[in-house]
N, C-alpha and C positions, 0 to 999 in steps of 0.2 A: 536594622538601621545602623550607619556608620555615622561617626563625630571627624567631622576634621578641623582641626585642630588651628586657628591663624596665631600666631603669637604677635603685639602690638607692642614692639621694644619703643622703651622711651627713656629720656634724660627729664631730669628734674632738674633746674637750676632756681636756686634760692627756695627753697624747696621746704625750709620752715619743717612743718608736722607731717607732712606727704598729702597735704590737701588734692593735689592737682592728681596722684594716685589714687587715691580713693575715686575723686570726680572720676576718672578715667574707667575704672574697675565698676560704675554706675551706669558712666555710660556703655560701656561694652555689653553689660547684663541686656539694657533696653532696647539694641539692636539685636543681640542674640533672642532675646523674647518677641519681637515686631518679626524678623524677617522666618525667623523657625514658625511659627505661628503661621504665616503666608505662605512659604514657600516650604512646608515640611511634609509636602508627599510625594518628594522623588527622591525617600529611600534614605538620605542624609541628611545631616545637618553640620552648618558651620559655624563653628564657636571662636568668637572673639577673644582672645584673651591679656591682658597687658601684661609684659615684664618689665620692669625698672633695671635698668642699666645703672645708672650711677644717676645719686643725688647729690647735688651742691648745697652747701649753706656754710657762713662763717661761723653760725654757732652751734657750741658744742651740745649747749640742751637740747634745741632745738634736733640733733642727729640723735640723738638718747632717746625723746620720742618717739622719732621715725622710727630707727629699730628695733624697738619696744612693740610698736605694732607692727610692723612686716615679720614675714615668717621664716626668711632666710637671713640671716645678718650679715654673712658675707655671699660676695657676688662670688658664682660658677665659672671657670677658667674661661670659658666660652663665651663671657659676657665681658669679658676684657678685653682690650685691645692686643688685636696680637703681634702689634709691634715692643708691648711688656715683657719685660724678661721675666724670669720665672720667681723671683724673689721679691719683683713689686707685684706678681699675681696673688703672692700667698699674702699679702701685707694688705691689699688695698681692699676697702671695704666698703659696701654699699652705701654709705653716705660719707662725706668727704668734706674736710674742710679746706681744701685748696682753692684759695680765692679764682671767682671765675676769668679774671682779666689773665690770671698765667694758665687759663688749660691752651694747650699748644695746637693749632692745625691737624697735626697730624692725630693729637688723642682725639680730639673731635671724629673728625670724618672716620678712624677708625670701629668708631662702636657703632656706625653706621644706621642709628637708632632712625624708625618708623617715623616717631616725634618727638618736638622739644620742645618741653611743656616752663612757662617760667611766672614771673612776678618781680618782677623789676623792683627797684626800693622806690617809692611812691612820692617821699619828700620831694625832691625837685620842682614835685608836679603839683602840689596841693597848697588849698588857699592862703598857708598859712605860712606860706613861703614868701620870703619877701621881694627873691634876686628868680624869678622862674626865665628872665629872659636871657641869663647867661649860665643855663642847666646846665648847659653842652660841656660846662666849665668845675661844675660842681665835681666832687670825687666819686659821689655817689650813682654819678651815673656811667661813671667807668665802665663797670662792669657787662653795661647793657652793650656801651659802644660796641665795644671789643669783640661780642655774641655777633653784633652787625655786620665787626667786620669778616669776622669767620665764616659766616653763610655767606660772602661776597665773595670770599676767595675760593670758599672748597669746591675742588669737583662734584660734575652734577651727578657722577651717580651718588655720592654721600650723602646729600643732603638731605634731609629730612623732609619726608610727605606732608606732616601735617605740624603745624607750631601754633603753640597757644599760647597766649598773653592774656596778663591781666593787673588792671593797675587803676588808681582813681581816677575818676570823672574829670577830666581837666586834663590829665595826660596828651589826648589827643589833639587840645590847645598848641601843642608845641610847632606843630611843624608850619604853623605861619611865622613863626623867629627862626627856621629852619632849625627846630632842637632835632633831641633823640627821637622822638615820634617820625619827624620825616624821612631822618637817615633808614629807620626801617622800614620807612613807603619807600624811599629807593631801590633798599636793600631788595625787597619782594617784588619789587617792579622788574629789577635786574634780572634776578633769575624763575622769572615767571610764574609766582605764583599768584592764584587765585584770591580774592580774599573780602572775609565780612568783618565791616565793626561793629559792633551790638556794646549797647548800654542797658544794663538788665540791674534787678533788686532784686533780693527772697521773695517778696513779695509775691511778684511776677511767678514764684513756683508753689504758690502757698504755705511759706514762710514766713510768719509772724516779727519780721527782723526787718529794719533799714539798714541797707548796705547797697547802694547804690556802685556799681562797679563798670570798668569799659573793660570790653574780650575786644581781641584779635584772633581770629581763626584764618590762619594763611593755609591752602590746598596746593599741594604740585602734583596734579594728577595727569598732566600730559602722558606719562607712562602707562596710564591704564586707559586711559580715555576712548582707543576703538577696541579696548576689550569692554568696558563697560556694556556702552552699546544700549545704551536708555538712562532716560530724564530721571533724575535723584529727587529727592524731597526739598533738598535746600539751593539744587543747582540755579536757580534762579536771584538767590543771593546772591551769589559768587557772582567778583567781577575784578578784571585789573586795576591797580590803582591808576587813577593820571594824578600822576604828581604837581602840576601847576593848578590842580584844585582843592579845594576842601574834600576831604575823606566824608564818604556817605555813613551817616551815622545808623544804624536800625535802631528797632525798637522794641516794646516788648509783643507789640504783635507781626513780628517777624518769628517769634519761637514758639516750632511746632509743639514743643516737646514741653506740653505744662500739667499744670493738676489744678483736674477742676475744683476740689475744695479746700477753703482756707483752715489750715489745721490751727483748732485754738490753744493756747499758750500753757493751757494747764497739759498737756499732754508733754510739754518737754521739760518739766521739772519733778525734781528726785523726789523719790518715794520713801525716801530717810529722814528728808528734815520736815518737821511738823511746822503749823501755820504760828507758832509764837516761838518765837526762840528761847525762852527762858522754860521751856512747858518740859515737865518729867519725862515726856517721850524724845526731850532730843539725848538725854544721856547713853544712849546707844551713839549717838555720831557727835558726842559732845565735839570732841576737837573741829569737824568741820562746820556745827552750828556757828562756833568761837569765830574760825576763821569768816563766816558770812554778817556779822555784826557792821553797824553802820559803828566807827568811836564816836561816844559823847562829844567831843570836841568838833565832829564833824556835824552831827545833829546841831550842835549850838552856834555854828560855823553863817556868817551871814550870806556865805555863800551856797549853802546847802537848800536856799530855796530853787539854784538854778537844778536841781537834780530833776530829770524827767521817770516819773514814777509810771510802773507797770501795775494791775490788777487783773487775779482772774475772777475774783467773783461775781462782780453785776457787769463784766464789760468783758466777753469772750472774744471779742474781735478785738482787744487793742495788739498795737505793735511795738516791740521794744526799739528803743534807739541802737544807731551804731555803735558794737563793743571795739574800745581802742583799746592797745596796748598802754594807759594811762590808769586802765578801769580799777579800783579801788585804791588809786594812788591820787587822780583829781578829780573835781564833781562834774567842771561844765563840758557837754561833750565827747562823755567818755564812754557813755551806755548806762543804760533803764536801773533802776535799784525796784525790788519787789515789794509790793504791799498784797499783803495774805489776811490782812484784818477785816470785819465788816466796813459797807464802804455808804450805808447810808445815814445822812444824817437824823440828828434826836434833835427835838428842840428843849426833852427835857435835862437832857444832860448840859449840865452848863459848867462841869468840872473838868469839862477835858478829856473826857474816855473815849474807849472805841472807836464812838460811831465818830466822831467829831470831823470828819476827814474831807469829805465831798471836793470841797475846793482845791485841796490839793492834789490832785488826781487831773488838773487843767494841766496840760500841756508847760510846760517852762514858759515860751515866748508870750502865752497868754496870761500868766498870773499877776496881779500886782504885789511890788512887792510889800509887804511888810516883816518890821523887826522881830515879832513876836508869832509868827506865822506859825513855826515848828513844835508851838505848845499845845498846839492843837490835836497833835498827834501820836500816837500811842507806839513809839518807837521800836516796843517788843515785836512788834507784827512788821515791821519793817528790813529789812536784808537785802543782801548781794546777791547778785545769780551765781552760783557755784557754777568751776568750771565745766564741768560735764554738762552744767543748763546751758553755757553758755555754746558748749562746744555739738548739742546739737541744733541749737537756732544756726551754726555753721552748718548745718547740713550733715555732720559725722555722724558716724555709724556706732553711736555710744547704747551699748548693752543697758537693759532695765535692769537700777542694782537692787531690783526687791525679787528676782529671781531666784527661784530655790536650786539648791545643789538637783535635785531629780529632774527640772524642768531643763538648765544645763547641762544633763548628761543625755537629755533625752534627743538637744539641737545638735549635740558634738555626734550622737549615733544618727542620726537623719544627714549629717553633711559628709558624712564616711560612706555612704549610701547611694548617692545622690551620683552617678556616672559623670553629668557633665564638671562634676567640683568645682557648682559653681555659688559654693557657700559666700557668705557674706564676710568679711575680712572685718572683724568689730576694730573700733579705735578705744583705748583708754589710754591714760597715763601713769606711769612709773609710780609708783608710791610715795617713792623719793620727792616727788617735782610738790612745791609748797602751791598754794591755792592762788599769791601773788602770781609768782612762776605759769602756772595755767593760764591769767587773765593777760598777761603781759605774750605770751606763745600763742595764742588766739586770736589775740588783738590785731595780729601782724601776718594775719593767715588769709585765708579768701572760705567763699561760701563752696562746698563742695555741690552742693544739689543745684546750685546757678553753673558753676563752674563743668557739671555734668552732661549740662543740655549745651552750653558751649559747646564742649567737645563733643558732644553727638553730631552736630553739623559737619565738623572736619571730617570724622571717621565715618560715619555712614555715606559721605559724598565718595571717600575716598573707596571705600571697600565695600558697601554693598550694591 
């Protein structure tokens, strides 16, 4: 049996932790598994694979992550443009902070990349914005413009097959003020591409998280189109824009690509910190117990009653709120805080222990308030999500850290093995990066297992 080998070159713009690689490296796996699976008895098989070309983002943490997890730090001469002289080759490095409004025509079309995968800066477009009908105007949406105008200008063979967006719910608002939203219905109207908008949660994948998000999946598959030569799984999605209407929005039963069961919430939290934080078992991970603590003053805080509280004990199906990049820095809004304590009540306790809690476990919008509310509750049982909880309710591909050095060396000899190398690329973070730092780079990130079935649409319409 032969492998042949497709490589999926792509740009990452604003490109944060590499979320949209990871998605991309998921979604490849599930077409590689669907169509080998179907079509694997004549002899071959063809394996999907993604390379990263160059990733954009203004911050420097943010690229300290990403190549933290990626396995090559610097990009391969061949992944440059070869209009680079040989001294910005040896220099320029797989993630980059050159703001995206000056990468130039020419660097674009020359990396010639599969696809350009992005995430726009979101403020312009969320409720919380005051001025959303003069975005066009904002600074922050510089950036996207400029993206627009560059797939407007480049030559058709550069462009990219498949582009993927992602940005909050209300972005796609814009183009009845004629904002950014509709300049890029133009933009894809112009040069022919195909395209779905879907409105999906984790949820939707059985993900225990609110995060309510809009994708853009634009296809140019006119090039393969009479090679294809049969109906796709999603071709029925796909459609042109008409720009003097409203954008057809999908939904979440437009996505083929789900799981049937809802995984519950004790399954994505660390195996280091024990259920009371003050308990002798967390002195193995004192410092990160420390950094998970709610402060006194926030407990005593009158605002602390809008906190939406998470439990796994008597309620396996609850959902955590949305994590912002605010999350241990504000209460309302920002994402779920952990209750590990028992959760039913005593009527003989009447001093305040434990059980005392039931009420608090209502929803924010539904609780009334009172001043004295947070006395009820036994605050050692109470905590933050650590980043790595947080960072797989994103969907990443974060290692179990109660792993033994043998079970480790036994995955690293199984992926050496494995012909198709088609191991799983884990995400962690730098040591360095503080647990702030974590909630603040997450916050500002997308869900990679939503963000995977997105791009399964583009890339299986396009290529299988």
């Amino acid at each position: 049996m032969t492998t042949k080998i497709t490589s999926l070159t792509y740009l990452e713009f604003y490109s944060g932790i590499g979320g949209w690689g990871y998605a991309l490296e998921h979604a490849c796996r599930s077409i590689n598994n669907n169509k080998n699976k179907n079509d694997g008895n004549d002899g071959s098989d063809i394996l999907l694979q993604p390379q990263l070309l160059a990733a954009y983002d203004h911050s420097d943490l943010c690229n300290s992550v990403l190549l933290h997890n990626h396995k090559s730090p610097d990009i391969s001469s061949s992944s440059i443009p070869s209009s680079a002289n040989k001294k910005r080759k040896k220099q320029q490095s797989l993630a980059s902070q050159t703001p995206i409004e000056k990468l130039s025509l020419e660097t674009l079309s020359s990396f010639n990349a599969n696809c350009w995968c992005m995430s726009p800066p979101c403020q312009p477009h969320t409720r919380q914005h005051t001025n959303q009908m003069n975005e066009m105007n904002d600074s922050r949406s510089k950036s996207f413009i400029h993206l627009c105008n560059m797939l407007s200008e480049m030559d058709e063979g550069s462009l990219p097959q498949i582009i993927l967006l992602e940005n909050v719910v209300g972005f796609e608002k814009s183009w009845e003020h004629q904002g950014s939203f509709q300049l890029f219905r133009q933009v894809l109207h112009k040069r022919n591409y195909q395209v779905v908008h879907i409105h999906l949660d984790p949820t939707h994948v059985g993900i225990p998280n609110n995060r309510p998000r809009h994708y853009t999946v634009a296809i140019q598959r006119g090039r393969r189109e009479e090679e294809k030569g049969e109906i796709g799984r999603y071709d029925h999605l796909f459609c042109k824009e008409i720009l003097n209407q409203a954008p057809i929005i999908h939904g979440e039963s437009s996505l083929l690509v789900k799981t049937s069961t809802f995984t519950k919430l004790s399954s994505f939290l660390d195996r280091d910190i024990p259920p009371k934080h003050n308990s002798p078992d967390c002195k193995e991970s004192q410092q990160k117990c420390q950094s998970l603590q709610i402060p006194i003053k926030v407990q005593t805080s009158s605002s602390a009653w809008c906190f939406d509280i998470a439990t796994t004990n008597d309620n396996d199906e609850c959902i955590t709120s949305c994590f912002t990049h605010s999350y241990g820095k504000f209460i309302r809004g920002t994402g779920s805080i952990l209750y590990t304590g028992p959760t039913s009540s005593s009527k003989d306790d009447e001093d305040g222990g434990d059980n005392k809690v039931q009420f608090k476990l209502l929803p924010p919008e539904e609780r009334t308030y009172d001043e004295s509310w947070s006395k009820g509750i036994n605050w050692d049982y109470m905590r933050y999500f650590s980043g790595t909880e947080v960072a797989r309710l994103m969907g990443f591909p974060v290692d179990d850290n109660k792993e033994s050095a043998d079970d480790d060396k036994k995955k690293k000899k199984k992926c050496q093995e494995e012909e198709e190398k088609e191991c799983h690329r884990k995400f962690s973070f730098p040591s360095e990066i503080t647990m702030n730092q974590q909630w603040k780079l997450l916050g500002n990130s997308l869900n990679v297992r939503v963000a995977a079935a997105v791009a399964e649409m583009g890339i299986d319409s396009v290529y299988s």
